[in-house]
Structure formats: structure tokens, C-alpha cells
N, C-alpha and C positions, 0 to 999 in steps of 0.2 A: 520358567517364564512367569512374572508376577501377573498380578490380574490385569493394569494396565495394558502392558501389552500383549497378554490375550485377548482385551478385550479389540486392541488392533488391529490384531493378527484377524480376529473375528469377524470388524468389520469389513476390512479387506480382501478375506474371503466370500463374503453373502456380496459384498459390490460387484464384485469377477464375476460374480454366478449370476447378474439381471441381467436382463436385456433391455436396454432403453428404447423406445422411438425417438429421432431425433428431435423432431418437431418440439418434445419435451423440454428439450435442451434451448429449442431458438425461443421457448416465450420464458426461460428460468431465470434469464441474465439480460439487464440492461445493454452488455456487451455482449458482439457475436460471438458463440462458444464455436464457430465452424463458418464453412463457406456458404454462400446461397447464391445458387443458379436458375437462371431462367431457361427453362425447358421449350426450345422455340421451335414452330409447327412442321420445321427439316428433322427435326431430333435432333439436333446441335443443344449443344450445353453453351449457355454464356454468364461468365461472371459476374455477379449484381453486386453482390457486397463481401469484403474479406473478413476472414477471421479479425476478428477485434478491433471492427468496426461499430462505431456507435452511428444505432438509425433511427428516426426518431419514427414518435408512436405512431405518425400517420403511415410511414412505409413499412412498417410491420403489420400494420392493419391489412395493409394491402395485401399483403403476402401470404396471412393467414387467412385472408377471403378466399385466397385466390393458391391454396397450394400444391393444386394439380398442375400448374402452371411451373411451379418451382421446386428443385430440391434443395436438402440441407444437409452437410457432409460434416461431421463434427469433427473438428481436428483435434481439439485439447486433448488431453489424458486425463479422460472422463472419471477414472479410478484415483489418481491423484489429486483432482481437481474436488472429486466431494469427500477425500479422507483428509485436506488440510479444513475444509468449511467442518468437521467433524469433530476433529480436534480444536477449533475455537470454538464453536460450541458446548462443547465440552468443560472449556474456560470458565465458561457462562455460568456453569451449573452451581446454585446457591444450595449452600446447607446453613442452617440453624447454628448447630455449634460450631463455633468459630475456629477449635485446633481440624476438624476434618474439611472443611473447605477452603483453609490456608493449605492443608495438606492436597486437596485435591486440583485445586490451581497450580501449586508445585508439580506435579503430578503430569499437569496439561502441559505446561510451560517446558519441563525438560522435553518432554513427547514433541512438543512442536519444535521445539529444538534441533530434535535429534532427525526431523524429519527433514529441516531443509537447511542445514548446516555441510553436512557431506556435498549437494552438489554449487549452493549459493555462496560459502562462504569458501570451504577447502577445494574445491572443482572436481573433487576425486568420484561424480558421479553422474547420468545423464541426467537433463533437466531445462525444462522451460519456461522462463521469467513469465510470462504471458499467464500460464497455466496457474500458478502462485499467487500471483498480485492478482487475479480477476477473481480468482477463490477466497479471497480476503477483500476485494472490495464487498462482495454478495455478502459475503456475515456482517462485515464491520460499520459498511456506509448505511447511517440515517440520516443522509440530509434532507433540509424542507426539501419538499420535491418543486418546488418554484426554485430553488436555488440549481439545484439540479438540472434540469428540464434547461434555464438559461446558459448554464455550461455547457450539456452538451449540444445543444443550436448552435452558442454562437463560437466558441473554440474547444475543441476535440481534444486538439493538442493538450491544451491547459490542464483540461478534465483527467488525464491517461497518465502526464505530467503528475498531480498530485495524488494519485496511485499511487505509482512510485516510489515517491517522495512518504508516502504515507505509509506504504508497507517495511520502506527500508526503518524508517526511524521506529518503528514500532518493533519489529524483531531485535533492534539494538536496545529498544529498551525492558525486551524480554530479556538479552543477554546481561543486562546492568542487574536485571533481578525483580524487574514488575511484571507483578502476575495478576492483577483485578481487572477482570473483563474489561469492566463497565468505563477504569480509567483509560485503558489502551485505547477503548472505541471511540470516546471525545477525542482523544490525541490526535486518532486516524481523519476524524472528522473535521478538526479545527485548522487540519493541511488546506483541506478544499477550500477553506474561505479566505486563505493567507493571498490572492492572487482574483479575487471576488471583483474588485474595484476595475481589474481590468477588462473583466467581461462584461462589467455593468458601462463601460467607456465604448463598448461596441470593438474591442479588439478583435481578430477573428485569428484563425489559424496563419493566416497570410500573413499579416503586420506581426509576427512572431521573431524575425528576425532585426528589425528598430525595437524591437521590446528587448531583444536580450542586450542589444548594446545600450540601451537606456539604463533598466533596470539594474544591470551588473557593474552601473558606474557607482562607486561607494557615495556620491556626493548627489544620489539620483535619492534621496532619501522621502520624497510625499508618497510614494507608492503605497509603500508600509501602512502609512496613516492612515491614507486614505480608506486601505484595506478595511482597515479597522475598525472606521466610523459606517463604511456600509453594510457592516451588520452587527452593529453595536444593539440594534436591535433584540440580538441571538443571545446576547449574553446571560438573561437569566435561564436558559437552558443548559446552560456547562453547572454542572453540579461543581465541578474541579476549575477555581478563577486563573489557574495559573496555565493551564491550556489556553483558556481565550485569549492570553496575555501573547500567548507566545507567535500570535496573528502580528501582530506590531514588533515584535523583537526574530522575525525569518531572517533580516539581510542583516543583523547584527555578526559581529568575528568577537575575537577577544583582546582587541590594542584600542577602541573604541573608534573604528572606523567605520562602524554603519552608522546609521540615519539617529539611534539614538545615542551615539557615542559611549556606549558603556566597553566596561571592560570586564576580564575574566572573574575578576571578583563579584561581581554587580550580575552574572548570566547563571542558567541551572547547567548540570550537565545537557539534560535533552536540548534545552535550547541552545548551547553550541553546535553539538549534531546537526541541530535543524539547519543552524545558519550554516555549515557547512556543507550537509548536501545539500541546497539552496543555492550552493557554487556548482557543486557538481552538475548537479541536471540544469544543460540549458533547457531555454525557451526556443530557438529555430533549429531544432530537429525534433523527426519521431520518437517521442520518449523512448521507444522500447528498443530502437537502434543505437542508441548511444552508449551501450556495455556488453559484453556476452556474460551470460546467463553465468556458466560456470566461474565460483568465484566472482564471485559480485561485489558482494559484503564484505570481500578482503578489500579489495580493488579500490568501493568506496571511502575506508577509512584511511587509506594513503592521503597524506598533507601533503601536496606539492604545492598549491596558489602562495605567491606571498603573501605574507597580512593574514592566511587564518590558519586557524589551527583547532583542534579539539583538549580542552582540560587534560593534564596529563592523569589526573585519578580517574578522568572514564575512560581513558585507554587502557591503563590497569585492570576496571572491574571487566572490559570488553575480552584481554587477555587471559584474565584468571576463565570467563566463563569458556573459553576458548580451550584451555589449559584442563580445565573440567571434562570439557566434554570426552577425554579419553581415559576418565575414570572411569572403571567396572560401574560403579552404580550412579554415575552421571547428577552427583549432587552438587549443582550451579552454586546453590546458596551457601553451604558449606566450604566449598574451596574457594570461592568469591569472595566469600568474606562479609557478604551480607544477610 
């Protein structure tokens, strides 16, 4: 066993071994990590809010006033859910010289790999979308908290929506072979504002389904802009311009039938991806109903829509890392090719 994953194996073991209070868990995450029930004066349990719901601060205030009134039953896979925030952390970690924190990001990168590729991508393991994507929104999301706070008031959907969308594209582009924290986390961040203009239009969860037949019309192209002028603002804060760019190029494909008519030569790999799952996940359903967990990652990068497609050389780097992962010593970058 190398040090990595002893150091794992380690974690893994001292997590088994706490004992958490829930209560813990309900003020940790913007999102519910469990159920909360009101304890009413028959002794009846009654359900107030579900797992992975978003409540905003005043009905949490309330609950923590008041939490002999209520309990709080964590559902997640509380061990799973703080060894993937662990492992991006992990990410994170700067060293001085620069061959040992390329090597240590390599390091992190295979590891988080290896951890959610067996049940997200191959299906050959048990596993819950919910549990993944909300342990990756807690490390990666910094957004203004005004911007925030306004998503989840005024559509939930939207907000759970660019999860999603934010966690898929980001583990595909660990699998291409980016390993810098700091650029993944704008990536993750610059999803949430691709879809801004319509929470700032007073859209709410309800009007979700005129959005997606609007929006998924190639020919519906001000969305995009608009996106983009309401937080043009934000832009001196992406260190990396070609993130903020890719706020204006989501409903882009590669025959030039999005809104800025470009084509495969003129887009990045990530920003095909993007505009591709940008097909996949509608807008009128609950994000997190619309795929089963196992195998996900396979699932999404099937081209069936007419008119898009994915670069055929990131399908390659996506297969080599793929191809990789059943080498003895799991080196991405070496059999990838990059």
C-alpha cells in the first residue's frame, strides 16, 4: 500500500470510529444532509423538510431555536460524503516546489478517480448521486453569497440543476487530465451563473417547464447573453478568462447552431462538454431524478440529440483515462497521453 492510500485507508478508518450529533450535520451544508421532523405534542413524527432540500436561513433559525421540537435523521453516507470533501482538499494542498505538488495533485486526482468511477461511471458498485454532488458542492462552491441566497429563494431547481451540471463537467475534466484545484473550482463556479439572468427575471421552480422549451430551442439564443451581462460584473474575479467565457458559449454544439454560431474548430474541449450536458439535463424535472446514479458518467457522454456531439479527441482522452484506470498503478496521465 503506497502512502496515499494509506493515508485513505486512515482516514477512512478514524471516520468509522466518530460519533457525530446530527444536529452537526444540519448546520454543516447549505443543503439537507437528512430528513427533519416535527415532533408533535401526540408523539407523532411529521415530515418538515426532505433530504436535499434547500431551507432558507430563516427556517433553519427556527429549528435550531426550537430543536426539542424537532428531529434530524441523516441519511447521506456520512463516511463517503467527508472522504470525497477530503480528497478535494487534498487537491488543494500547495507545495513550494513545483515537481512535488504536480505530483501531489496527480496523486489526488487518480484517488478521486478511483473513488467514484467504479460506481458513477462503470455501475459495478453501490452509490448515491446526492451523496457526491453535495460533497462537492461544500468544498468547491464560493459564490457571492447574494448570488446564492437569490438562487436558492427564488428556484431550487436551477440551483441542484448547476450541481450537477458542475460536478459532471468537472470530474470529465479530471478525466482529460486537470488536476489545479483552484482552476476546477472557477469551472464549478462559472456553471451557477450560466442560468443567473433567469433567476434575476423572477423565474421560479414552477415556470421550469416554458423554460426548457424555450431555452432548448437553438434559435432561443438572448438567454446565453443575457447570462452574461448580469454578472459581467464577476468577471474580474476568475483568475482563468476562459471560464467566464464559457457563461456565453453553454448552448453552443459544434455545426454552429447555438446562439453564437460557432463551430467545432472555434469551441475548447470543456466547452463542448458543457454545451452538451446543457442538453442532457433539462430544466422541468428534479435534477437529481433524471439518471440513476449507477453509471452516470457512461450514460451522459452517449450522443444521441441530433446537431451535438462531443470533439472526437476528448472522447479519446475520456477513453484512454478510462482504459487507464485498470492499470496496476492507475497512471491517467501517462496512458492518456497527456
Amino acid at each position: 500500500m503506497d502512502l496515499n492510500q494509506e493515508n485513505s485507508a486512515n482516514f477512512l478508518l478514524e471516520d468509522e470510529q466518530k460519533s457525530f450529533d446530527p444536529w452537526l450535520l444540519f448546520d454543516e451544508s447549505k443543503i439537507l444532509l437528512g430528513d427533519v421532523y416535527w415532533k408533535s405534542p401526540r408523539g407523532k413524527k411529521i415530515l418538515m423538510h426532505r433530504c436535499s432540500s434547500l431551507i432558507t436561513s430563516e427556517q433553519r433559525s427556527r429549528i435550531n431555536n426550537n430543536r426539542n421540537q424537532f428531529e434530524f435523521t441523516v441519511t447521506v453516507n456520512e463516511t463517503f460524503y467527508r472522504h470525497i470533501k477530503n480528497l478535494l482538499a487534498r487537491l488543494a494542498s500547495r507545495s513550494r516546489e513545483v515537481h512535488e505538488r504536480l505530483e501531489l495533485q496527480k496523486q489526488s486526482r487518480d484517488e478521486i478517480l478511483k473513488t467514484i468511477l467504479p460506481c458513477f461511471w462503470f455501475g459495478e458498485e453501490e452509490g448515491e448521486l446526492f451523496d457526491v454532488v453535495l460533497a462537492w458542492n461544500e468544498q468547491m462552491n464560493s459564490l457571492p453569497q447574494e448570488i446564492e441566497s437569490e438562487m436558492i429563494e427564488k428556484n431550487e431547481s436551477l440551483y441542484k440543476r448547476s450541481m450537477l451540471i458542475g460536478w459532471t463537467l468537472n470530474v470529465y475534466a479530471l478525466m482529460l487530465g486537470y488536476s489545479d484545484y483552484f482552476y476546477l473550482k472557477e469551472m464549478y463556479n462559472a456553471i451557477f451563473l450560466m442560468d443567473f439572468s433567469l433567476v434575476q427575471k423572477g423565474l421560479s421552480t414552477l415556470d421550469n417547464d416554458k423554460m426548457e422549451k424555450d431555452i432548448l430551442n437553438w434559435d432561443s439564443g438572448a438567454h446565453a447573453l443575457e447570462s452574461l451581462k448580469s454578472v459581467e460584473h464577476l468577471k474580474d474575479q476568475f483568475k482563468y478568462k476562459s471560464l467566464f467565457r464559457m457563461i456565453e458559449r453553454h448552448h453552443e454544439d459544434l455545426h454552429g447552431n447555438g446562439p453564437l454560431k460557432l463551430n467545432r474548430d472555434e469551441s475548447l474541449d470543456l466547452e463542448s462538454i458543457l454545451g452538451h450536458l446543457n442538453r442532457k439535463f433539462g430544466y422541468s424535472h428534479e435534477p437529481f431524478d433524471q439518471f440513476q446514479a449507477k453509471g452516470i458518467l457512461a450514460e451522459l457522454m452517449k450522443v444521441e440529440e441530433k446537431g451535438v456531439s462531443i470533439k472526437k479527441r476528448t472522447y479519446f482522452f475520456i477513453e484512454s483515462a478510462i482504459k487507464a484506470f485498470a492499470v496496476e498503478d492507475n497512471d491517467y496521465l501517462s496512458v492518456g497521453g497527456l
